[in-house]
C-alpha positions, 0 to 999 in steps of 0.5 A: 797187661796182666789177667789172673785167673780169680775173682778177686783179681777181677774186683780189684781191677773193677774197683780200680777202674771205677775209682780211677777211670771211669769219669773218662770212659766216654772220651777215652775208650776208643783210644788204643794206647798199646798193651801197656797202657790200658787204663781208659778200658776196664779190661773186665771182659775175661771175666764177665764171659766166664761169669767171674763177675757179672754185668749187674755188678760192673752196672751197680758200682758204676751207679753208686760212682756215677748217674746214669746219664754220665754212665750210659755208654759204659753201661751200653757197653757192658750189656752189648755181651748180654744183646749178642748172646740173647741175639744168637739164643733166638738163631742159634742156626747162625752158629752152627751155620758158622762151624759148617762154613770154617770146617770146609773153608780150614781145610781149603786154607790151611797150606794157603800161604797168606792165611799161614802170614796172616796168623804169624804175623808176617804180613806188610801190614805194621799195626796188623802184625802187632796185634797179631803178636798182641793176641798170641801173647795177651790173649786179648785185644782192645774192642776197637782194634779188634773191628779193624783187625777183622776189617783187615783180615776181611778186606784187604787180606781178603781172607775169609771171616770164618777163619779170623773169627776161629783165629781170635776164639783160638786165643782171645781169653773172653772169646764166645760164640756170640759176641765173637762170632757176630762180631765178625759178621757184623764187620763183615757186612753180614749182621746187619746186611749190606752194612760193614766196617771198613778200616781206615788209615785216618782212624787208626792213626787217631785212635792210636796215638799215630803209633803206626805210619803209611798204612796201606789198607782196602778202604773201599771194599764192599760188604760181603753179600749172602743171601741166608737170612735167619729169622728169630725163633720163638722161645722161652727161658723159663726156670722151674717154678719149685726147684727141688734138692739135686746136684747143679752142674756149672759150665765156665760161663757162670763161674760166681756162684755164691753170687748168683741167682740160685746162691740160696738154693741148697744143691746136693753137690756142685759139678764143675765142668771143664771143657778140653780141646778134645770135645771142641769145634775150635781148638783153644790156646793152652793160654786160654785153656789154662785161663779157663781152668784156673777159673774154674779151681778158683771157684771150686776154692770159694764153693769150699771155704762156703762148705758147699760140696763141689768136684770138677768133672771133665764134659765127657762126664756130664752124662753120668751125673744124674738128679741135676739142674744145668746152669745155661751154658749159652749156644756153644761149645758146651752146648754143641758137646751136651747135644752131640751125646744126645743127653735130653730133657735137661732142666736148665736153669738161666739167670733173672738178667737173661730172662729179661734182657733176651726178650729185646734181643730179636732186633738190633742193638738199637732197639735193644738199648733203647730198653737199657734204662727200663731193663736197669731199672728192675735191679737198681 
């Protein structure tokens, strides 16, 4: 399991599952066959956190394969990104809320022995381990496995969320503020209060293939209880009605430009930022670091043969770029960092698909997918 950092590498891989795999993703994508046998999961996340690809061009090819009844759950799963990020964009406290708790419980756990086994691997759990070993090496997990990593690290580790929700943004290459850190609430039985995912040795056994034996898990543990609640914010992503001549600024969320929204604007010049460990909350692999950067001199290259006028630029220099617009980078670091340096009234650009599926993101999932087919329906 290979992830070049471009573009084309990402069609290609979408191209191939589309022709090849997508008839079974329904049946099959639940199955965690191993690093090496990933062919029932697009494995396209790493590019649509990056917005390398977006959802609309996963959602397009999959309908000119596929009707929209045989293609419903892959598409719900394509958009579940899009819910998380519009879910956190109306209680963006959640994530700051988040980065407060890991500071203080990191340093209470740092020397702790079974959080320094839970991060090398060294733990009695077999199948833990492996994944563990997975994440450092591939800078990836399949979702499902994912659940029953933090399940574990949660309930039957008994380590606190935070720190495995800090651990998979350290090294996941499609690791972001929303979808990972909700994930983990979610397993922990904080998303949705009362209700989390406890793994189990039946499932894991069944989902893999029964790869794994004699694993020895909490399966009755009880949800973690807070009594913080966030209520959502009322807010707007609203674009400029005239966009006028300036400079756009690009974080590594939107990194397909020509394929954009505003790809018939004419910009003065492109600033491509590149976010390093030293302005970040959490402190990335040089894995995913390097993902990030070759994505981003990936764009700069097709900005180029498009003669479009582009410079990469470091985030600590965002603040001496002037007359710009901002594509949305999403609560996060990029965010955190252009709000630590007290740059305001920035004019934020956001993308058509936000701006309608954010407005169903104030609840649940549940509700969320019941405007998929309304949602879909504006594009296609």
């Amino acid at each position: 399991m290979n992830f070049i950092a471009s573009r084309a590498s990402a069609i290609e891989r979408l191209d191939q599952f589309i022709k090849n795999n997508l008839s079974d993703y329904s049946k099959q994508r639940n199955f965690d066959y191993g690093p090496n046998k990933r062919s029932n999961v697009s494995c396209l996340s790493p590019y649509i956190t990056h917005g390398v690809i977006n959802e609309l061009e996963l959602i397009d090819k999959s309908l000119k394969k596929f009707s929209f009844i045989k293609n419903e759950k892959f598409i719900q799963e394509v958009l579940w990104r899009t819910y998380w990020k519009g879910w956190l964009e109306l209680r963006p406290n959640v994530w700051i809320d988040f980065l407060s708790e890991l500071k203080k419980i990191g340093e209470e756990y740092k020397q702790k022995k079974e959080y320094l086994d839970a991060i090398d691997g060294n733990t009695n759990i077999e199948c833990f381990n492996d994944w563990v070993n997975e994440l450092k090496n591939f800078n990836y997990l399949h979702n499902h496995t994912r659940m029953w990593f933090a399940s574990i690290w949660i309930f039957t580790l008994k380590l606190p969320w935070q720190l495995g929700a800090e651990f998979f943004m350290k090294h996941l290459y499609d690791g972001d503020a929303a979808s990972n850190t909700l994930g983990w609430r979610w397993v922990a039985g904080i998303q949705t209060q009362g209700k989390h995912y406890l793994a189990s040795e039946w499932n894991i056994n069944k989902f893999t293939d029964n790869r794994y034996n004699n694993i020895k898990l909490n399966e009755k543990a009880l949800p973690i209880v807070t009594g913080k609640t966030h209520i959502a914010l009322d807010k707007n992503f609203n674009n400029p009605k005239n966009l006028e001549e300036k400079n756009l600024v690009i974080f590594d969320n939107s990194l397909s430009f020509e394929f954009s929204d505003f790809k018939s604007q004419k910009f003065k010049k492109i600033y491509l930022v590149s976010n390093t460990n030293k302005n970040r909350n959490i402190q990335i692999s040089e894995n995913s670091l390097n993902f990030k950067n070759t994505l981003i001199q990936d764009q700069k290259r097709r900005l180029n043969e498009n003669s479009i006028e582009s410079d990469i630029i470091d985030i600590s220099e965002v603040k001496t770029i002037k007359n710009s617009y901002f594509l949305y980078p999403c609560v996060g670091e990029n965010l955190d960092f252009l709000n630590s340096v007290g740059i305001n009234n920035l004019e934020f650009l956001y993308r058509n698909l936000d701006q309608n599926a954010w407005k169903y993101c104030n609840k649940g999932f549940f509700n969320f997918k019941k405007y998929i087919p309304k949602l879909i329906s504006e594009y296609f």
